[in-house]
Residue frames relative to the residue before (quaternion, step in Angstrom):
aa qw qx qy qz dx dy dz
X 1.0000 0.0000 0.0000 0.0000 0.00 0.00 0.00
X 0.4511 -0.6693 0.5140 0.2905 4.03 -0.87 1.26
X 0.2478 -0.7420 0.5775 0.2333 3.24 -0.84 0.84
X 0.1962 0.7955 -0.5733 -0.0038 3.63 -0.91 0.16
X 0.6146 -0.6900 0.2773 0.2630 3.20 -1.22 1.54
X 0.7248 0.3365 -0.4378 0.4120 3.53 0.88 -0.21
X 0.4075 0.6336 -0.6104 0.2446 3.82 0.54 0.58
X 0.1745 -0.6024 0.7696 0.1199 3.56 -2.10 0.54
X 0.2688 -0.8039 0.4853 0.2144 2.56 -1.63 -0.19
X 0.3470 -0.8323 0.4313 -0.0286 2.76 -1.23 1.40
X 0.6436 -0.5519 0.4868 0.2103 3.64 -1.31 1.07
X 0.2567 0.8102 -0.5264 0.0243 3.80 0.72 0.94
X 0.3140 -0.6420 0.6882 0.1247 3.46 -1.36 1.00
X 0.2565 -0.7023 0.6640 -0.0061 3.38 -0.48 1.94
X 0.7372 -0.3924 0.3431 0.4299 3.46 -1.29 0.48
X 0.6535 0.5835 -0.1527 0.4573 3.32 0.43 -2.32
X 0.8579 0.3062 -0.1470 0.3856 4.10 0.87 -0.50
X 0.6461 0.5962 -0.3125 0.3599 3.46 1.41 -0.08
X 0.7285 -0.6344 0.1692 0.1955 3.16 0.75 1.95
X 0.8182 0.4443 -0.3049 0.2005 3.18 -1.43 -0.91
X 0.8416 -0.1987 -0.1759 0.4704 3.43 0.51 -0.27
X 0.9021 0.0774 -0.0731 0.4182 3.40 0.16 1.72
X 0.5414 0.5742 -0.2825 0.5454 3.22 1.86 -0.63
X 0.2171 0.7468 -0.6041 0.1736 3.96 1.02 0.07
X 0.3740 0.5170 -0.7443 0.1970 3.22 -2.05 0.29
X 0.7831 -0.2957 0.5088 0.2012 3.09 -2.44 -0.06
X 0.2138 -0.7712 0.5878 0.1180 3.75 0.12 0.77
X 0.2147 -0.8654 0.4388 0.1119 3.50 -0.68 0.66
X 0.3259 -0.7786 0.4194 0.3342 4.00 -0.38 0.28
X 0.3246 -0.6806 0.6560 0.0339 3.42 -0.60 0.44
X 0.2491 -0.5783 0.7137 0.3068 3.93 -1.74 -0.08
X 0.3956 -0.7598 0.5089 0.0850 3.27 -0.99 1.24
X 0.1224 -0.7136 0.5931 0.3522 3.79 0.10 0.36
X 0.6643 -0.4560 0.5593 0.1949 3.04 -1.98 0.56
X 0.2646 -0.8358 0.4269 0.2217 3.47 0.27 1.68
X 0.6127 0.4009 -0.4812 0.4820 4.16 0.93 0.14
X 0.4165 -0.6996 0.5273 0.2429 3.89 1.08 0.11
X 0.5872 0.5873 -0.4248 0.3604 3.91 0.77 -0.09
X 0.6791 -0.4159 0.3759 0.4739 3.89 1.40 -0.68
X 0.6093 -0.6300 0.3562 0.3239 3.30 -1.12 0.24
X 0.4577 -0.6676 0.5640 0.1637 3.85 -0.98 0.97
X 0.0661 0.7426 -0.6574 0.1098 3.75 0.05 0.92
X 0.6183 -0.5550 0.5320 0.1633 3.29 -1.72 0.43
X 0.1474 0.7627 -0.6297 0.0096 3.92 -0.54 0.79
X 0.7532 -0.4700 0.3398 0.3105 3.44 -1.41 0.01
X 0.6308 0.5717 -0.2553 0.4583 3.17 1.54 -0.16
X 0.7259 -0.1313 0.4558 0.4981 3.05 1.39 -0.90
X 0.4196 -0.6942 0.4456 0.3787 3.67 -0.71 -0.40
X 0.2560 -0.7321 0.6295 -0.0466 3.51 -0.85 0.92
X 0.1101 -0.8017 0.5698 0.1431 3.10 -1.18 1.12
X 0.5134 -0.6463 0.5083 0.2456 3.68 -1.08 1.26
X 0.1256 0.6696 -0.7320 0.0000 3.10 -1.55 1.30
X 0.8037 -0.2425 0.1046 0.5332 3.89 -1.86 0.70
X 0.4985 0.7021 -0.3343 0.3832 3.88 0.56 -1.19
X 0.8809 0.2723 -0.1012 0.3737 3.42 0.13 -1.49
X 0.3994 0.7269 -0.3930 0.3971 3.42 1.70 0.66
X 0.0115 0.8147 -0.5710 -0.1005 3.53 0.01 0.90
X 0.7999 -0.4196 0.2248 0.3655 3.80 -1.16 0.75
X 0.6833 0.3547 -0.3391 0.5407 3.31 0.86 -1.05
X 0.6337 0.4926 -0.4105 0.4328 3.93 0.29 -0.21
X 0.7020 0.3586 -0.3613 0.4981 3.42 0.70 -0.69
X 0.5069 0.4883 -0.4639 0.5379 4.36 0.57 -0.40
X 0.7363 0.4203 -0.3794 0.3705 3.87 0.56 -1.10
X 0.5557 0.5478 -0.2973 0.5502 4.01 1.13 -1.22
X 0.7141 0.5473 -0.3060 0.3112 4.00 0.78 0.06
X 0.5695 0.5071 -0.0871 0.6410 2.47 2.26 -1.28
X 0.5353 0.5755 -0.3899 0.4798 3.76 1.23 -0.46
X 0.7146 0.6298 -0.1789 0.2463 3.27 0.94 -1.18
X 0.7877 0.4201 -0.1640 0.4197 2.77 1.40 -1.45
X 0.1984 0.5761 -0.4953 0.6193 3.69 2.45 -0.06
X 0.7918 0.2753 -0.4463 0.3131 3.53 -0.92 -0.78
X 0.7803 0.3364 -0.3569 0.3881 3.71 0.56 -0.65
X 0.4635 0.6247 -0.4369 0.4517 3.50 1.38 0.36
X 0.6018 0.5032 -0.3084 0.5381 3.28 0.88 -1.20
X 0.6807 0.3809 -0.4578 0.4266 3.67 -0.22 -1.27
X 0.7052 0.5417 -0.2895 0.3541 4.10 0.53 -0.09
X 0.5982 -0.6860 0.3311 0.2490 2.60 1.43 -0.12
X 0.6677 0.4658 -0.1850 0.5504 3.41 2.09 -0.06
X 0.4621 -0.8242 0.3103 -0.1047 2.69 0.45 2.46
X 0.6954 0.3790 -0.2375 0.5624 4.03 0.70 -1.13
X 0.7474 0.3300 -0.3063 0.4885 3.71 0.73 -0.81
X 0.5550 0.3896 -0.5097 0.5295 3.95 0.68 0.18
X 0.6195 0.4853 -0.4183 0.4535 3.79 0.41 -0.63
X 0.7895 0.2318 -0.3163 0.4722 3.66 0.40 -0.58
X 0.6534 0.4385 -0.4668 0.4036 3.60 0.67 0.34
X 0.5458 0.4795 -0.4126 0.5495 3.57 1.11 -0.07
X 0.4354 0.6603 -0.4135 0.4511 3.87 1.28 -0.38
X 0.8929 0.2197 -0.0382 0.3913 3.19 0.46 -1.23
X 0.2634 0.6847 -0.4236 0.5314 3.49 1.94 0.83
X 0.5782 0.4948 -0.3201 0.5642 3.78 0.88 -1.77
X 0.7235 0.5331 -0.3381 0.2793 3.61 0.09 -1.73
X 0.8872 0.2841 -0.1654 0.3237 3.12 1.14 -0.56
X 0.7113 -0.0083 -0.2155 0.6689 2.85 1.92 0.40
X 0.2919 -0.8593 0.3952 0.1423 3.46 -0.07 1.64
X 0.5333 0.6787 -0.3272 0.3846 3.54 1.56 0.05
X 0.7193 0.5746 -0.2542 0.2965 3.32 1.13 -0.90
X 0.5847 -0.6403 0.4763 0.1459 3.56 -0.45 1.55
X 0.6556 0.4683 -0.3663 0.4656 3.82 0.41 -1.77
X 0.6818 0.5875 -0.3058 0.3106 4.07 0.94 -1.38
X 0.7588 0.2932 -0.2933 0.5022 3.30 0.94 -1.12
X 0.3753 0.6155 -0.5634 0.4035 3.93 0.71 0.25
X 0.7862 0.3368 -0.1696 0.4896 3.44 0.10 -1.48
X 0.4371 0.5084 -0.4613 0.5811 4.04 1.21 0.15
X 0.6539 0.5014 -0.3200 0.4675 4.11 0.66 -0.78
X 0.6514 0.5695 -0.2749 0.4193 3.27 0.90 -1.29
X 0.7297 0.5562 -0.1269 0.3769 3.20 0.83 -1.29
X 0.5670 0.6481 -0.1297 0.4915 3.08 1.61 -1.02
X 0.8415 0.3068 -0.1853 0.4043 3.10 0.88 -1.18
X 0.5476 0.6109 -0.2621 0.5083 3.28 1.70 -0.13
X 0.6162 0.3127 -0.3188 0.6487 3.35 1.72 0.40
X 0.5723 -0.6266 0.4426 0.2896 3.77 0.81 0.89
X 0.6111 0.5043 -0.4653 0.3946 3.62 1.23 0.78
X 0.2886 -0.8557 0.4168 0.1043 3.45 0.23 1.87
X 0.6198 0.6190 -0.1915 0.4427 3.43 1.32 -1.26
X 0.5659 0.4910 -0.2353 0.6191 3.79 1.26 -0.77
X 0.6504 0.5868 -0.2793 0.3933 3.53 0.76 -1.55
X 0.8550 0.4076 -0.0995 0.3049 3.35 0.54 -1.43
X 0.4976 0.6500 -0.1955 0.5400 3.10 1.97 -0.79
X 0.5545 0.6361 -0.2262 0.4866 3.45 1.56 -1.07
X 0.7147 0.3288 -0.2678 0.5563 3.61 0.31 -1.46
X 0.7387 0.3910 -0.4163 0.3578 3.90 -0.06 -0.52
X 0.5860 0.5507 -0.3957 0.4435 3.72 0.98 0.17
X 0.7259 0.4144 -0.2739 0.4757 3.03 0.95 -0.78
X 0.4760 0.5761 -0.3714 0.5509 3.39 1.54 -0.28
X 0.6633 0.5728 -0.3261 0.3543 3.83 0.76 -1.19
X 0.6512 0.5912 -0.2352 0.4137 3.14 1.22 -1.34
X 0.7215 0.2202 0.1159 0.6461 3.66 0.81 -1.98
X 0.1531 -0.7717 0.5893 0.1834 3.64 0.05 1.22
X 0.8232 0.3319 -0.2460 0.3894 3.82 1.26 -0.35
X 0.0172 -0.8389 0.4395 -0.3207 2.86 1.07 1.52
X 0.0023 -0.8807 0.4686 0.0684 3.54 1.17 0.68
X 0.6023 0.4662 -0.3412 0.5509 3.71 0.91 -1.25
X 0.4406 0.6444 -0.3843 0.4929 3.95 0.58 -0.53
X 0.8422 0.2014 -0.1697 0.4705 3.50 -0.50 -1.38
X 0.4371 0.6409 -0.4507 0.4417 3.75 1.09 -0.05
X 0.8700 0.1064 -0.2756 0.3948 3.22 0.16 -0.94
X 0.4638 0.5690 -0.4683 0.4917 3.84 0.92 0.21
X 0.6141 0.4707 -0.3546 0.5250 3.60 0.98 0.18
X 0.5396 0.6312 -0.2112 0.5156 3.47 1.00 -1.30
X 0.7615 0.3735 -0.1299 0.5135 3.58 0.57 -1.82
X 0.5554 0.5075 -0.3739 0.5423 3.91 1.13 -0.55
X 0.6884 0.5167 -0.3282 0.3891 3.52 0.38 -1.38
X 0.6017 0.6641 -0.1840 0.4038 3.61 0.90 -1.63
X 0.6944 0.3357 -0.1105 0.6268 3.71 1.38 -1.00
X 0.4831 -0.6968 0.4472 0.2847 3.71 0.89 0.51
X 0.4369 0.6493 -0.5443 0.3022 3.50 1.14 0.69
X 0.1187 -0.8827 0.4288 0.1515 3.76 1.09 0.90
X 0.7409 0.4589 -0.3365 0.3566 3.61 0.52 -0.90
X 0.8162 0.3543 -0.2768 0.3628 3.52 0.68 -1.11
X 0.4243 0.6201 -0.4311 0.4996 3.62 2.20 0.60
X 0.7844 0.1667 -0.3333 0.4958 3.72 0.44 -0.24
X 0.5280 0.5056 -0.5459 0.4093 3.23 0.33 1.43
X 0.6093 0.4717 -0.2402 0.5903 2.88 1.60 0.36
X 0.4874 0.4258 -0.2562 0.7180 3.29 1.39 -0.27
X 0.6938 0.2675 -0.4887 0.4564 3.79 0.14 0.31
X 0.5530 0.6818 -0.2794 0.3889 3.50 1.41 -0.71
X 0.6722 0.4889 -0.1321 0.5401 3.36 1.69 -0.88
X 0.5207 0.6685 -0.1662 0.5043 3.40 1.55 -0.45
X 0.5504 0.3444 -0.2164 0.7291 3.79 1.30 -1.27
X 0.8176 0.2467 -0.2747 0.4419 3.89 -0.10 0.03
X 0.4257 0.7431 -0.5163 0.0024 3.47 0.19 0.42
X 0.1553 0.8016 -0.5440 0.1935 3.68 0.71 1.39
X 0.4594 0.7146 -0.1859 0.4937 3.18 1.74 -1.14
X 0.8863 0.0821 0.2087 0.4051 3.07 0.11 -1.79
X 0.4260 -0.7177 0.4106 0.3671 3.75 -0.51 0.52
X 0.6191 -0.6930 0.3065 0.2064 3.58 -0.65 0.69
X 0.6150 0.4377 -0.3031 0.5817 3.12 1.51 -0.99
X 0.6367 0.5302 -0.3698 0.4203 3.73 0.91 -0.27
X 0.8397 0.3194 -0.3603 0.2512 3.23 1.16 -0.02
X 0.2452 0.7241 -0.3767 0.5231 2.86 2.25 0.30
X 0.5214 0.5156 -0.4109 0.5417 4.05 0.45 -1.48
X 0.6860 0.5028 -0.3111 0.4240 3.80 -0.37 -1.82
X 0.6792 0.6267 -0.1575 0.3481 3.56 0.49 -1.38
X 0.5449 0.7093 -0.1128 0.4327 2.88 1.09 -1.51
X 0.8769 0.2399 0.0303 0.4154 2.92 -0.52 -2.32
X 0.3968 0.7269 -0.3676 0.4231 3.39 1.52 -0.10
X 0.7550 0.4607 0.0626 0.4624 3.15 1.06 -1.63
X 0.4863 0.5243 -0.2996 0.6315 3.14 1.54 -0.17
X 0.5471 0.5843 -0.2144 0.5598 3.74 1.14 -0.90
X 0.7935 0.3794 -0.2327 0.4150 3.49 0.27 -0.73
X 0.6030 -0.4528 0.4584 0.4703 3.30 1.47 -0.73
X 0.7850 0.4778 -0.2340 0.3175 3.46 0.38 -1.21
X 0.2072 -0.8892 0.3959 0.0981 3.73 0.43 1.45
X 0.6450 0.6044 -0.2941 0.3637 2.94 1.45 -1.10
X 0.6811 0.4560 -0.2849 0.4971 3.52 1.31 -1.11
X 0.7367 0.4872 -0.3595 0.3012 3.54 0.85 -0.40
X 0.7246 0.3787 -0.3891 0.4244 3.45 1.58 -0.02
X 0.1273 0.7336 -0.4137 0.5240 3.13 1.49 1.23
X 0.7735 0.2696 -0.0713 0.5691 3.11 0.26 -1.28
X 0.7861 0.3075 -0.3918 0.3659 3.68 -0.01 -0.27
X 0.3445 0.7331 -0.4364 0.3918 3.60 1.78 -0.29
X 0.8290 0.2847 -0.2122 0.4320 2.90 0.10 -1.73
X 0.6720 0.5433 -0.3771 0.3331 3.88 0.71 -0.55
X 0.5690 0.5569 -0.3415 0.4995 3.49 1.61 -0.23
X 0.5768 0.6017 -0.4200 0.3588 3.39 1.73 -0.64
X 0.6308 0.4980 -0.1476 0.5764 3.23 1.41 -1.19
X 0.7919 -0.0191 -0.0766 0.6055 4.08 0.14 0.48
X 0.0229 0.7998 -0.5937 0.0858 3.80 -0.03 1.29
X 0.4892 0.4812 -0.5050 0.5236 3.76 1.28 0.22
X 0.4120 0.7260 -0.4344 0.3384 3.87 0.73 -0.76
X 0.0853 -0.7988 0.5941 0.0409 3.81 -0.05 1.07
X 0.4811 0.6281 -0.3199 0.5212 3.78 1.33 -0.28
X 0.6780 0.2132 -0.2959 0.6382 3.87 0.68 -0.86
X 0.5432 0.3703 -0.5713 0.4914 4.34 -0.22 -0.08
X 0.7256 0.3727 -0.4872 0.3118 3.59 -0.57 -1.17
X 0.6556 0.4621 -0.3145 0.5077 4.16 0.83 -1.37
X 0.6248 0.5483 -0.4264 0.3567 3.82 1.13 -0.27
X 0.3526 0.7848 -0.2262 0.4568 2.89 1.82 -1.41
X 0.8096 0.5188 -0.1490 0.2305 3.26 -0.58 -1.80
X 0.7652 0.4513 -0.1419 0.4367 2.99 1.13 -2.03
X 0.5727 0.6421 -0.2070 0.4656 3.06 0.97 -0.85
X 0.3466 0.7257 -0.1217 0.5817 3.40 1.40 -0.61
X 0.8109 0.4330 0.0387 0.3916 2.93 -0.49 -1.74
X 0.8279 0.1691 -0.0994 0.5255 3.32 1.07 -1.08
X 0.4933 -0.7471 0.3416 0.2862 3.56 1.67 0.99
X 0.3519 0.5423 -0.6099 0.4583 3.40 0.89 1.30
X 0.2675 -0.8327 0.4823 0.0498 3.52 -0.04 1.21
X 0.6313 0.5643 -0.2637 0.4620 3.44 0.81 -1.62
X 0.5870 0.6822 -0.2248 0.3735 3.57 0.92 -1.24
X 0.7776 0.3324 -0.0996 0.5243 3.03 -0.01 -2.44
X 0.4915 0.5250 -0.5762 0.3882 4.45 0.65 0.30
X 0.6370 0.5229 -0.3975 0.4036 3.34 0.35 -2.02
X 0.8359 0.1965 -0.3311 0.3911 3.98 0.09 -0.85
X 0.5341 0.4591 -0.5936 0.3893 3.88 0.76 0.03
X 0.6444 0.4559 -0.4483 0.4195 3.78 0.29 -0.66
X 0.5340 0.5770 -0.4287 0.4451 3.66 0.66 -0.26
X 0.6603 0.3613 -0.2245 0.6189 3.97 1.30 -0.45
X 0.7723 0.3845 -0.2686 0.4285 3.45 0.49 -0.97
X 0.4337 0.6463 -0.4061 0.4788 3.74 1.07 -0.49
X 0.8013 0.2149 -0.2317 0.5079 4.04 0.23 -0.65
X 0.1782 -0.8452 0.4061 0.2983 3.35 -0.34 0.26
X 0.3589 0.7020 -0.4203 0.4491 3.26 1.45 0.35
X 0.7229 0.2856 -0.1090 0.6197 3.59 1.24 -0.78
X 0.3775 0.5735 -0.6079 0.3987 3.70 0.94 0.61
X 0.0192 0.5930 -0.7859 -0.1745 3.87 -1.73 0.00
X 0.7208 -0.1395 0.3654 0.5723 3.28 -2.30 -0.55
X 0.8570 0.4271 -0.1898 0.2171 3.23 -0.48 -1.82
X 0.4672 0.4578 -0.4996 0.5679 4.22 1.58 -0.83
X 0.7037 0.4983 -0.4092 0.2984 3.82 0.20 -1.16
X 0.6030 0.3924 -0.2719 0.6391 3.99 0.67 -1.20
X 0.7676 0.1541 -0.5317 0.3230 3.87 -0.57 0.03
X 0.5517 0.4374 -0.5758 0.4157 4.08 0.88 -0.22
X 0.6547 0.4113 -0.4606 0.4360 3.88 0.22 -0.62
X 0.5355 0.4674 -0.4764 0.5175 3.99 0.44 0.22
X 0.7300 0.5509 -0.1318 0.3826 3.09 0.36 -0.79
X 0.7429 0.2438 -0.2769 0.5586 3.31 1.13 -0.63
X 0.4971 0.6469 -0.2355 0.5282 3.41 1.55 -0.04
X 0.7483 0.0558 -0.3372 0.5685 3.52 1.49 0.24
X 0.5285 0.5191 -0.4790 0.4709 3.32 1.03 1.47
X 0.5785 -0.6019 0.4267 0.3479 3.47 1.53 0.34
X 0.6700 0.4280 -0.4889 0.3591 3.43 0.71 0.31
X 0.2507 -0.8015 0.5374 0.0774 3.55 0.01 1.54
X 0.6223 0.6146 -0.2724 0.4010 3.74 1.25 -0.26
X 0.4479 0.7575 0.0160 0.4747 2.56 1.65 -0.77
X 0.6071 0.6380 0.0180 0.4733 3.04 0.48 -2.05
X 0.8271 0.2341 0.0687 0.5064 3.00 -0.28 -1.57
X 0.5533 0.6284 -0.3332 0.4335 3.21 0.54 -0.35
X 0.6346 0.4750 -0.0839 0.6038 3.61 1.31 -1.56
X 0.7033 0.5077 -0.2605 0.4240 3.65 1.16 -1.02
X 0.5889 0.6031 -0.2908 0.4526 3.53 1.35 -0.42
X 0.8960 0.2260 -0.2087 0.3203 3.13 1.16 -0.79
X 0.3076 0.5916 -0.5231 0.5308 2.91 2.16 1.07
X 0.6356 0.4286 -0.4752 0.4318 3.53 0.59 -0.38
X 0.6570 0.5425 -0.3010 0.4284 3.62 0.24 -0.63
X 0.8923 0.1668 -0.1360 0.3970 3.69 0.30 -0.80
X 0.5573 0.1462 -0.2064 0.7909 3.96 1.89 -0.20
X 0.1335 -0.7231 0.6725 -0.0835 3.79 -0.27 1.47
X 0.8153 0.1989 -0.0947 0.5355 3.79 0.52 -0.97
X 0.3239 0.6594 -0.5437 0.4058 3.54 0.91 0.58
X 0.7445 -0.5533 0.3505 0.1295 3.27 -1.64 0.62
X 0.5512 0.6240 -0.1789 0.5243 3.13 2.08 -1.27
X 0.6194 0.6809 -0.0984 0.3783 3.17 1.21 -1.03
X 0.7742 0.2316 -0.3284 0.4890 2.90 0.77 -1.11
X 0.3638 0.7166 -0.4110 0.4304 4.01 1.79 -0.14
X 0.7448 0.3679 -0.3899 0.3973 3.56 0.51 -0.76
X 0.5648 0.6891 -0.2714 0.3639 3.24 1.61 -1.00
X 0.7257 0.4066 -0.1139 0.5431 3.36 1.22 -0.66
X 0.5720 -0.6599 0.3998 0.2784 3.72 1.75 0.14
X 0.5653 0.7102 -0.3251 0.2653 3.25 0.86 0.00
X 0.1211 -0.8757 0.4486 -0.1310 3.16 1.70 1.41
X 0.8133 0.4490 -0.2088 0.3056 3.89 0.55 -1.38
X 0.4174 0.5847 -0.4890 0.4947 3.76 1.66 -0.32
């Protein structure tokens, strides 16, 4: 993976991981390039200032090494040695927002919410436009059913999306809202994030879903077939909601048609045994 000094990291919801019905797993972090590619925007006393190679002073660049190698620990999955190497990122520069993000990340991937959360608002304290920041302290708010004080952070991530890719936080947004109940606001949000990344098989399936949800059949196909059409981007769960779906549009061909190849490629999958049992109406 290129390193490069203006990446952060960032709380990415990969297709294969954006939950709700069946897509579960372990979200991974990633370094997020800085979508203007010029460096990070940081707050000064003047005003705001944008950081270029120049404004790297030694101890920041020894600390952005140590940051790094937490991220490639973490992306492994080797939690104590990213925690002590992001330890010693702070140690060496106690200013640096990107450090105490990935200190949050890290946190929460060890079920320590209280460390976790304390984590994203520093790094938020430090870099009020820490967009990839308020992402995941939203994400991690949203994740704990704390629904309101997560899409205020998700709008917070939204006014900053140099950090972080917009349509990713709209998707996040979204499926948040879908979580909360609130369909109307979540196909809002995934509308406009599908406007902005329509290859995205993660925002169709959650487009899919809602839609669903709100018994606009005709609708919630156009975006499952948008997942179920590739099979590289089929799962259990794109495959069980289009066979729901064509199952409350009367197309029993259809149906069954989608059911064959959930039976055939996620045999022992959960969805499976649902269709086995008929359970077309959940």
């Amino acid at each position: 993976m290129p390193i490069h000094r203006s990446r952060r990291f960032a709380f990415w919801l990969t297709w294969a991981a954006v939950l709700l019905a069946g897509w579960g797993g372990v979200s991974t972090s990633a370094f997020a390039q800085s979508e203007s590619g010029i460096g990070d925007v940081r707050d000064s006393a003047a005003g705001s200032d944008i950081s270029t190679a120049s404004d790297e002073t030694p101890a920041r660049r020894r600390a952005r090494i140590r940051l790094e190698l937490a991220g490639a620990y973490f992306g492994r999955g080797q939690l104590s040695t990213a925690l002590d190497e992001v330890k010693q990122a702070i140690t060496l520069d106690g200013n640096y927002s990107e450090a105490y993000e990935m200190r949050g990340l890290i946190y929460d991937a060890l079920n320590e919410p209280r460390f976790a959360e304390e984590s994203f608002r520093r790094a938020l304290q430090i870099n009020s436009r820490n967009g990839s920041a308020a992402h995941n302290l939203a994400w991690f708010l949203c994740r704990r059913q704390d629904y309101a004080r997560a899409d205020e952070f998700f709008q917070r991530a939204a006014d900053f999306p140099g950090t972080i890719a917009l349509s990713k936080t709209l998707m996040a947004r979204g499926v948040c809202q879908l979580q909360a109940g609130s369909l109307g606001n979540a196909e809002k949000y995934l509308a406009r994030s599908h406007e902005l990344d329509p290859s995205n098989p993660a925002v169709s399936f959650n487009m899919a879903l809602v839609l669903y949800r709100m018994k606009e059949y005709e609708r919630a196909r156009f975006y499952a077939r948008r997942v179920n059409n590739i099979s590289e981007r089929a799962s259990a769960a794109s495959l069980w909601l289009g066979a729901r779906i064509e199952h409350k549009l009367n197309n029993l061909a259809g149906r069954d048609e989608l059911a064959i190849q959930l039976r055939n490629r996620f045999g022992s999958s959960r969805e499976v045994t649902a269709l086995e049992l008929g359970r077309f109406d959940e």
